[in-house]
GUMAR-403223 format. One record per atom (N, C-alpha, C): residue number from 1; residue in one letter; x, y, z. Coordinates in pm, whole numbers, plus 32768, in hexadecimal, padded with zeros to 4 digits. Layout:
N
REC  num  residuo  east  north  up
REC  NUM  A  X  Y  Z .
...
//
This chain:
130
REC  num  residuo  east  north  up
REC  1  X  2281  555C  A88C .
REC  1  X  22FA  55A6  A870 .
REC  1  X  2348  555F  A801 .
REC  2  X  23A5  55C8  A7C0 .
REC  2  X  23B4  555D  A729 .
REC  2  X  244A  5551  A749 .
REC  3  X  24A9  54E8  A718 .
REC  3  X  24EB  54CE  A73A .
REC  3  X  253C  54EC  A6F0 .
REC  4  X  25C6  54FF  A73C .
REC  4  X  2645  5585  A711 .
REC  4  X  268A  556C  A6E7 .
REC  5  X  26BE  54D4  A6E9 .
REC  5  X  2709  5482  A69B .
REC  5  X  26EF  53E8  A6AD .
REC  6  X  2715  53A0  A643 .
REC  6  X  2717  530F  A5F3 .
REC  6  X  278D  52CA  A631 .
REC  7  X  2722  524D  A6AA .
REC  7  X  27B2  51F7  A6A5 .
REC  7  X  27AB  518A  A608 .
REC  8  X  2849  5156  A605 .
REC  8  X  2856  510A  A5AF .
REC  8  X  2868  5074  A5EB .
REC  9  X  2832  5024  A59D .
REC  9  X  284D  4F78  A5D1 .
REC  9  X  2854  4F3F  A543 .
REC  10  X  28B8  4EC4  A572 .
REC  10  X  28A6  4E4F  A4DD .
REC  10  X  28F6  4E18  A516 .
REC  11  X  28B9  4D93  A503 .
REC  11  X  2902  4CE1  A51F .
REC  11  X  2957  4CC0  A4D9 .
REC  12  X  29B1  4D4B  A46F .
REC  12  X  2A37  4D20  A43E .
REC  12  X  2A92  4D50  A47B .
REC  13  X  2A70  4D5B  A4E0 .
REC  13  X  2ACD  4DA8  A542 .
REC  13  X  2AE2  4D77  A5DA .
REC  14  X  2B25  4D72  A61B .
REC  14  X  2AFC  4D44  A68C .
REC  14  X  2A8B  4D63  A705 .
REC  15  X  29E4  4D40  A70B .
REC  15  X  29C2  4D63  A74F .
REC  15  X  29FA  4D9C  A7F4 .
REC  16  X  29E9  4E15  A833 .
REC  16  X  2A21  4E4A  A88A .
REC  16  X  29DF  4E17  A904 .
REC  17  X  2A1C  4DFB  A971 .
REC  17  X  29E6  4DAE  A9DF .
REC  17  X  29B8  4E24  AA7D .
REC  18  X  2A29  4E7E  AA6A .
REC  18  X  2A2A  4F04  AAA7 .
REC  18  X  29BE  4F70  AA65 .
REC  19  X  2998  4FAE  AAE6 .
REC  19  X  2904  4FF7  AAC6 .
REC  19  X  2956  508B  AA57 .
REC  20  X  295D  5048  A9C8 .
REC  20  X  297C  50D7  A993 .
REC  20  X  2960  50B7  A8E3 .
REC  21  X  2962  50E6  A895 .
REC  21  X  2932  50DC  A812 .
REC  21  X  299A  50C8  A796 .
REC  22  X  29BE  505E  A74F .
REC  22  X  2A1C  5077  A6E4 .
REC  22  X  2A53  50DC  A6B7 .
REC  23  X  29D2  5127  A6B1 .
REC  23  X  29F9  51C2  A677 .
REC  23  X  298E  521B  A67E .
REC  24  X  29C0  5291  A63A .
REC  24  X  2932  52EE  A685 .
REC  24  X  294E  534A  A616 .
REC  25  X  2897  5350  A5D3 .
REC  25  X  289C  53D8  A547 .
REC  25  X  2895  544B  A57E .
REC  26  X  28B2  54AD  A599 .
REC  26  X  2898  553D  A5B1 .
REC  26  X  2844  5572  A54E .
REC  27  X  2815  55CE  A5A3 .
REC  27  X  2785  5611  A51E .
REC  27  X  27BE  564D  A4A1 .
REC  28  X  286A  5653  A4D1 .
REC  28  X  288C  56B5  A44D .
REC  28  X  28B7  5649  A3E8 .
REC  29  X  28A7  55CB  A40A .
REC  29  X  28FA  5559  A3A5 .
REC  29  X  2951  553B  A3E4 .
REC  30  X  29A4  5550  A43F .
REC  30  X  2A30  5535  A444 .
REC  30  X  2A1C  54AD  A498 .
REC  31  X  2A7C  5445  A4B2 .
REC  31  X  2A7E  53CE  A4D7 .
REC  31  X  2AD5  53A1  A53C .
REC  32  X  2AC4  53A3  A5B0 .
REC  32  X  2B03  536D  A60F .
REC  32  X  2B0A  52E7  A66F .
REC  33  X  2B77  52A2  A62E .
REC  33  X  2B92  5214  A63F .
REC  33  X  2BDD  51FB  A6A6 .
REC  34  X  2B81  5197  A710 .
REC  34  X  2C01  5187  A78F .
REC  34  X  2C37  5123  A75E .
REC  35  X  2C93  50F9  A7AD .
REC  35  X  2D39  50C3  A78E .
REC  35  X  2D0E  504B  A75C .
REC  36  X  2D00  5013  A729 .
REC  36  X  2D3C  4F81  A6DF .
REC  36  X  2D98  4F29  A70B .
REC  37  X  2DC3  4EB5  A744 .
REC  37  X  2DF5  4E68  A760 .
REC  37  X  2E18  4DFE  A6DD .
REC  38  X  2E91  4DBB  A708 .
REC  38  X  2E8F  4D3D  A68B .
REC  38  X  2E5C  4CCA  A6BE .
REC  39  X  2DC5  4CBC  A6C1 .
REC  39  X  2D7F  4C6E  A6D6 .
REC  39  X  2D2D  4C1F  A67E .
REC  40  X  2CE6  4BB4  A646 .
REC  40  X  2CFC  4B74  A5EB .
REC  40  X  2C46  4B78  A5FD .
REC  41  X  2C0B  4BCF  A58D .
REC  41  X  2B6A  4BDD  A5BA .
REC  41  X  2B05  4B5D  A5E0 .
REC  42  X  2B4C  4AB5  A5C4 .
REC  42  X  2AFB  4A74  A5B2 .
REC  42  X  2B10  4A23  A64B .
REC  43  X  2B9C  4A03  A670 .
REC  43  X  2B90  49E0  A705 .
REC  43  X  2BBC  4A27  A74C .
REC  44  X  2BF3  4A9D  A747 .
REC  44  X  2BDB  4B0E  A7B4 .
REC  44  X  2C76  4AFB  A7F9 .
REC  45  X  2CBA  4AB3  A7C9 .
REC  45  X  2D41  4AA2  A803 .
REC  45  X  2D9D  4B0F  A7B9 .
REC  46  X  2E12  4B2B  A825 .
REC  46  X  2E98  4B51  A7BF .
REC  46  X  2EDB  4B21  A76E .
REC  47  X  2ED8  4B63  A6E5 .
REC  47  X  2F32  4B0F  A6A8 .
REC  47  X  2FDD  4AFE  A6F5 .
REC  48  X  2FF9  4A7B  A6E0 .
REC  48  X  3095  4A78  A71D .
REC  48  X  310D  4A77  A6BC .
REC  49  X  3156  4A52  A6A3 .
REC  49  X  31B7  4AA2  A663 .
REC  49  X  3202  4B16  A68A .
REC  50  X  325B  4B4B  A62B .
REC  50  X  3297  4BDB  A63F .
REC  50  X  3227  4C1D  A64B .
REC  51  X  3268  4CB7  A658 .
REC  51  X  31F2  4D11  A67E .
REC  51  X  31DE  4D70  A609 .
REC  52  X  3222  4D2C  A566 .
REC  52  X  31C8  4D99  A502 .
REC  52  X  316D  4D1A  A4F4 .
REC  53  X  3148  4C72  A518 .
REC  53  X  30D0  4C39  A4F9 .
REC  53  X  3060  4C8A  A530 .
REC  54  X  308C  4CCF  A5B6 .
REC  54  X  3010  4D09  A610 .
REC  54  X  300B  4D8B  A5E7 .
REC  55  X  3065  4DD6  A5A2 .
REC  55  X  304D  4E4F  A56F .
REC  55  X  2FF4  4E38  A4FC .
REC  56  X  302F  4DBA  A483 .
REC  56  X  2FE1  4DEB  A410 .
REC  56  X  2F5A  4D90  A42D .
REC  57  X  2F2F  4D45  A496 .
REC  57  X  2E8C  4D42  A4DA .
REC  57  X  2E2D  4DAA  A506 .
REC  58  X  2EA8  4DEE  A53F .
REC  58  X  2E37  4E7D  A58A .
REC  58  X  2E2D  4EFE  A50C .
REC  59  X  2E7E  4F0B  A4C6 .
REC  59  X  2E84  4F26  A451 .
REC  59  X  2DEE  4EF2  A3DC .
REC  60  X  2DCC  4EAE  A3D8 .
REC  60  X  2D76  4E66  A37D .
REC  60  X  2CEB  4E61  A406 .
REC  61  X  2D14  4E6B  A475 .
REC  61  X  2C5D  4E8B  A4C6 .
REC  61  X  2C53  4F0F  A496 .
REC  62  X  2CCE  4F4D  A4BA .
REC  62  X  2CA8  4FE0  A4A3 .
REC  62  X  2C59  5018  A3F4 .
REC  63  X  2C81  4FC0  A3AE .
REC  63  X  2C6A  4FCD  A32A .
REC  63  X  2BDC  4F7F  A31A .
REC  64  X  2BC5  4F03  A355 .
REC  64  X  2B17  4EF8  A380 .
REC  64  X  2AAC  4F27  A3AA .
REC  65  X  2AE3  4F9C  A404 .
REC  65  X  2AB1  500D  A473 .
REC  65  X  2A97  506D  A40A .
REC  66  X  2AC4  50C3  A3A5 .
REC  66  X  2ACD  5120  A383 .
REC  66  X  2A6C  511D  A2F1 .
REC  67  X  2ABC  508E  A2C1 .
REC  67  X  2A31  5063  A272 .
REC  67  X  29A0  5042  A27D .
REC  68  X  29A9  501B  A30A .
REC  68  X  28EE  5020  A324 .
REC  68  X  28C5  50C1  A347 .
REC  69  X  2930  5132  A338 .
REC  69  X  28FA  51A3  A383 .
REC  69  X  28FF  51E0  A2E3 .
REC  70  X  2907  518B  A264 .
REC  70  X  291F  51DE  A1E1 .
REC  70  X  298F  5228  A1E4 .
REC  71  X  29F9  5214  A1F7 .
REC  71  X  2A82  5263  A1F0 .
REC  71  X  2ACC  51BA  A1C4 .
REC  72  X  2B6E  51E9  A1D8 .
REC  72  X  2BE1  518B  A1D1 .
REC  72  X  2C3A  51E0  A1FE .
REC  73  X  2CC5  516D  A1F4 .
REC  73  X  2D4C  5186  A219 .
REC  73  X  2D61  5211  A1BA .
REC  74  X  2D4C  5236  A16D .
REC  74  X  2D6B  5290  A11C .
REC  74  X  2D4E  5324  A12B .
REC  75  X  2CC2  5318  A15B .
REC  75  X  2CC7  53A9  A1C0 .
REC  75  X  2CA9  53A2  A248 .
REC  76  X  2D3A  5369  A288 .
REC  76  X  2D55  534F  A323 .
REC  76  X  2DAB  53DB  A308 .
REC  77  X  2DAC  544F  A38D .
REC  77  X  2DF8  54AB  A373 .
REC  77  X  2E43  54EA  A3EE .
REC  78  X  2E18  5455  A45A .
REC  78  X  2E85  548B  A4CD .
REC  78  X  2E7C  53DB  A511 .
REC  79  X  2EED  53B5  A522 .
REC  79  X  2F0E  531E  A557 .
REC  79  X  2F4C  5375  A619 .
REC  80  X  2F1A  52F6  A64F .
REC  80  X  2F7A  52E9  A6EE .
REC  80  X  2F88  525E  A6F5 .
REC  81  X  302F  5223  A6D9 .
REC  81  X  3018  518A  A6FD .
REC  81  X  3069  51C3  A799 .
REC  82  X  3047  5145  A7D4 .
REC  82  X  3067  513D  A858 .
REC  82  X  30C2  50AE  A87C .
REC  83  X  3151  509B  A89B .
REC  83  X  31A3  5034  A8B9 .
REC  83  X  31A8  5032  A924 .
REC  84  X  31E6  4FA1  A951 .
REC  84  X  3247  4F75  A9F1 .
REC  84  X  32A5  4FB7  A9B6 .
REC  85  X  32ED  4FAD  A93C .
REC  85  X  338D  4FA9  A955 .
REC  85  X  3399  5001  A8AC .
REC  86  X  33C2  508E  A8B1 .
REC  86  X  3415  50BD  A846 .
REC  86  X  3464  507E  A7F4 .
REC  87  X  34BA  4FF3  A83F .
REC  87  X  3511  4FD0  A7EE .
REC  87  X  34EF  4F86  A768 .
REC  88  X  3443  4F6C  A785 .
REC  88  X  33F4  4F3A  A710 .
REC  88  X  33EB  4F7A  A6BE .
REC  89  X  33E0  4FF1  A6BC .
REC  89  X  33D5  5066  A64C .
REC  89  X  33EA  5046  A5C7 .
REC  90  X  3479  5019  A595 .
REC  90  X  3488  4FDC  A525 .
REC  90  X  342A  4FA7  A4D6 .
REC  91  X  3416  4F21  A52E .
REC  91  X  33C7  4EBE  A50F .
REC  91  X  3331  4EF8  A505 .
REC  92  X  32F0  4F17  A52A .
REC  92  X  3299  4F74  A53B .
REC  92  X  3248  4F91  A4A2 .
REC  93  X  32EA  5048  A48B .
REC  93  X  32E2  5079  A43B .
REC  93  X  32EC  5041  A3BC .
REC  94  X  334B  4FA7  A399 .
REC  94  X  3311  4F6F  A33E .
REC  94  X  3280  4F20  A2EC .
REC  95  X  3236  4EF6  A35E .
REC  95  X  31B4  4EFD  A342 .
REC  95  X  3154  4F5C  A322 .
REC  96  X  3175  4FD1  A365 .
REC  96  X  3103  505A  A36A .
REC  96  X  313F  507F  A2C6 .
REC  97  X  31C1  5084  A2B5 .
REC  97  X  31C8  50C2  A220 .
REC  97  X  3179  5079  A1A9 .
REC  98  X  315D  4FDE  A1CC .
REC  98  X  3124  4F9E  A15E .
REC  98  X  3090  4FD1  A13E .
REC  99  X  306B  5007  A1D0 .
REC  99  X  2FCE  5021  A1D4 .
REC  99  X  2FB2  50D4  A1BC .
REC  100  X  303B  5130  A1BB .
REC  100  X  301D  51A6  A19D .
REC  100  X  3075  51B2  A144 .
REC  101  X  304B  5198  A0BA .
REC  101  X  3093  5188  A057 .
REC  101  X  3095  524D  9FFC .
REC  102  X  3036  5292  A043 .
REC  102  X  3005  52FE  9FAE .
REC  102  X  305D  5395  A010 .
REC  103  X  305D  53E8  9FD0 .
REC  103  X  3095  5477  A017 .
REC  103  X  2FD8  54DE  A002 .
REC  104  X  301E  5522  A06B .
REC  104  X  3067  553A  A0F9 .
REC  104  X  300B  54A5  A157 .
REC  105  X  30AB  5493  A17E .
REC  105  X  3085  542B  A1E9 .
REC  105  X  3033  5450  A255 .
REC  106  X  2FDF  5438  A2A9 .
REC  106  X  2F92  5438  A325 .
REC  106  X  2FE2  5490  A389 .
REC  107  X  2FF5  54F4  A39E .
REC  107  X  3027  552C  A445 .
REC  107  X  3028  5495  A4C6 .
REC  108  X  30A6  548F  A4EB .
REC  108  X  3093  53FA  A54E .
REC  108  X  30F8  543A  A5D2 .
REC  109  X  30AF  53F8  A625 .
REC  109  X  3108  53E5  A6C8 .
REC  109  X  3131  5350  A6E8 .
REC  110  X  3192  534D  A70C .
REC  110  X  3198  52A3  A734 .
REC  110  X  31D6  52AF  A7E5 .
REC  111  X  3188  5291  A838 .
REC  111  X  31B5  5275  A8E7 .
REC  111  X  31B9  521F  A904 .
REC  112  X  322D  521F  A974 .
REC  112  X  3248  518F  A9B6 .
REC  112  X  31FC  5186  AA34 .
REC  113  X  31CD  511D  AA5B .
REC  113  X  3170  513A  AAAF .
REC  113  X  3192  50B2  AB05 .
REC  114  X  316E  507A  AB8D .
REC  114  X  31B4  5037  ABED .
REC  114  X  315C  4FC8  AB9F .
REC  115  X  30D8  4FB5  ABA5 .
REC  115  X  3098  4F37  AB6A .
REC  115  X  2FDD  4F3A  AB1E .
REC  116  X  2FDD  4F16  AB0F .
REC  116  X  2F69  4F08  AA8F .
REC  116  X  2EDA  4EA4  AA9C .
REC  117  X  2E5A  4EB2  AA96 .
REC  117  X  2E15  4E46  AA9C .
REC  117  X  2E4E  4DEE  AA48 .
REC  118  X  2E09  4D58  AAA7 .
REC  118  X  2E32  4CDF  AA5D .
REC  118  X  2EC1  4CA4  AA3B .
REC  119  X  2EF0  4CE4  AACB .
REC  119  X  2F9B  4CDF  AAC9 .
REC  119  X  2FCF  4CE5  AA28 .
REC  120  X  2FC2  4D13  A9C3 .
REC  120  X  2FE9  4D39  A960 .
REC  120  X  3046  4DB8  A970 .
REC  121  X  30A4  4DE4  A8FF .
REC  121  X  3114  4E11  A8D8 .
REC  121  X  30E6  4ED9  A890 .
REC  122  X  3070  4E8C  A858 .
REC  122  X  3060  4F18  A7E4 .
REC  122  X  2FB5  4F34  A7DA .
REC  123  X  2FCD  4F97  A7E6 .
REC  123  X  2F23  4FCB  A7BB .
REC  123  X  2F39  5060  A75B .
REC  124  X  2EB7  505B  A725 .
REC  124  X  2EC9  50C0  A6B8 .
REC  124  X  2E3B  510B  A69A .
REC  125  X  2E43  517F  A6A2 .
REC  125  X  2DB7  51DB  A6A4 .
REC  125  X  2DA1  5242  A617 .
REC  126  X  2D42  5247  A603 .
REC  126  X  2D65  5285  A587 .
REC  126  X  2CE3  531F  A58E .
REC  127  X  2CE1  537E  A532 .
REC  127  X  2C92  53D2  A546 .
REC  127  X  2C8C  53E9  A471 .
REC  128  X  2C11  53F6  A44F .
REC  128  X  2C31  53F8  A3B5 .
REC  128  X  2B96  5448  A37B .
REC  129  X  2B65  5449  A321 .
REC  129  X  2B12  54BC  A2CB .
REC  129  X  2AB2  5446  A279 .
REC  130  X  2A2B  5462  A240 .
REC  130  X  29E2  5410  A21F .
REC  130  X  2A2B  53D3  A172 .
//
């Protein structure tokens, strides 16, 4: 049986420890990236710091992810980041603007959510085109 879609992997990214795939090609091209953490691909820790260090980390897996699937940040065309706390938002949104610099920006959701693998703050999912 031939297979219906392409997972994606690459060691510039944080290998995933949970039974699920960086990302996943659909037969039509389109690219679906689970969430990203600001995790640091080489020891697997959170970065610490504020939380745009861990935004603009999960930010740049996600941009590792997309590049081993032949895409980039550039045709990402729907974001879901996921917070503990809204009141980060700011902070946040100043990192994500450095990384979605071109128009029309990406369609995005941002939820607050009670807590996160890897007791971390922020995760970020992306969905984008080859």
């Amino acid at each position: 049986m031939e297979a219906r879609h392409q997972a994606v992997s690459t060691k510039e990214a944080p290998i995933p420890r949970a039974p699920l795939s960086q990302a996943i090609i659909h037969p039509n091209g389109m690219i679906f990236c689970s969430g990203a953490l600001g995790q640091d691909p080489t020891t697997h820790r959170i970065v610490e710091g504020p939380i745009g260090d861990r935004t603009k980390q999960a930010l740049k897996n996600l941009s590792a992810v997309l590049e081993a699937a032949n895409s980039s940040l550039e045709h990402v065309i729907k974001v879901n980041i996921f917070m503990t706390s809204m009141s980060d938002i700011s902070a946040v949104n100043q990192v994500y603007e450095r990384f979605f610099v071109w128009n029309p920006l990406p369609a995005r959701t941002c939820v607050a959510v009670k807590e996160l693998p890897n007791a971390t703050d922020i995760e970020i999912e992306a969905v984008a085109y080859p």
